[in-house]
C-alpha angles and dihedrals in degrees: 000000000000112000127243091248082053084050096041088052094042123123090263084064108046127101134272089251086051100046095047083050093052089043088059094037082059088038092060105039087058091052090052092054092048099058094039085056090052101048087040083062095042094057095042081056098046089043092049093044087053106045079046095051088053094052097053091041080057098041091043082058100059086054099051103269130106132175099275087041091066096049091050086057105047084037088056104036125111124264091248085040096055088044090054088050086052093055092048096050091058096047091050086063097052102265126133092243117191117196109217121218118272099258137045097010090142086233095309092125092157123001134205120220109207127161098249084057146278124325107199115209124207109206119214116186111184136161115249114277092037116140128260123287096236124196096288094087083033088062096038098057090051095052080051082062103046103039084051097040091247121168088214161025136203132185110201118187147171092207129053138281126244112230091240083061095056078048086065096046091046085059112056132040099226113055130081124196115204124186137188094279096044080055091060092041080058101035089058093048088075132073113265095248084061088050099045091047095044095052092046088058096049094048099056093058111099 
């Protein structure tokens, strides 16, 4: 049984200054396991993208491809061919995926068809070298989603992005930019037989 000194001296006793100071003891404490749950998720993910990412660099290897090998692909494919990659890609991660035709898309090369409305994807296929997408194409696609009533752009590329390009993503709330190596962040995500599928499509495109 608490005594009565214990019940005198509980929380519902103390003064206005000491309970301010618990309330941000417990604050605190919340807030801190918060963060290290966060950060606990972030690294299971990190560790599960990357164990995964192993398996399928070893499993790719059994069937012909390595690493290098898939840059020079996507690297070499057509521009139809990369668009239709692209479109792959997307699909093989549950999304209802449209292929566009090949002219006057107004930069809707492939577009996703989700119930909160249409994402619109710019597809550009470039060698290896070439210079940075900027904010221009940046600029384009969002005037696509607006003029079409779009929730979303996104700019996919074999190539790079110019800084001025990621200003134009901070600073609205609808655009993605994905680069080669996103595409390969991506790529890995899926089981080997999808990769395998989705790059022999593309090939074949002229």
């Amino acid at each position: 049984m608490l005594s009565r000194r214990y019940r005198r001296n509980s929380l519902f006793s103390l003064s206005k200054t000491d309970r301010i100071f618990f309330d941000t003891i417990i604050d605190l404490f919340y807030t801190l396991s918060r963060i290290a749950k966060f950060i606990y998720r972030n690294i299971y993910k990190s560790t599960h993208h990357t164990v995964k990412t192993i398996r399928n660099i070893n499993a790719l290897k059994k069937i012909g491809y390595t690493t290098d090998n898939i840059y020079n692909i996507l690297y070499s494919l057509s521009s139809r061919g990369f668009e239709i990659f692209v479109a792959e890609l997307y699909k093989a991660q549950g999304y209802n995926v449209v292929l566009t035709q090949n002219s006057n898309d107004y930069g809707r090369d492939v577009i996703l068809k989700t119930n909160a409305g249409d994402i619109f994807i710019e597809c550009k296929r470039y060698s290896k070298g070439n210079l940075a997408l900027g904010r221009e194409i940046a600029q384009r696609l969002l005037g696509s989603v607006q003029m079409f009533g779009a929730i979303k752009g996104i700019i996919i590329t074999t190539g790079q992005f110019h800084k001025n390009a990621y200003e134009v993503e901070r600073m609205v709330n609808n655009l993605e930019l994905v680069d080669i190596d996103d595409i390969m962040i991506m790529l890995m995500k899926l089981d080997t037989e999808k990769i395998s599928r989705i790059l022999l499509k593309a090939k074949n495109v002229a």
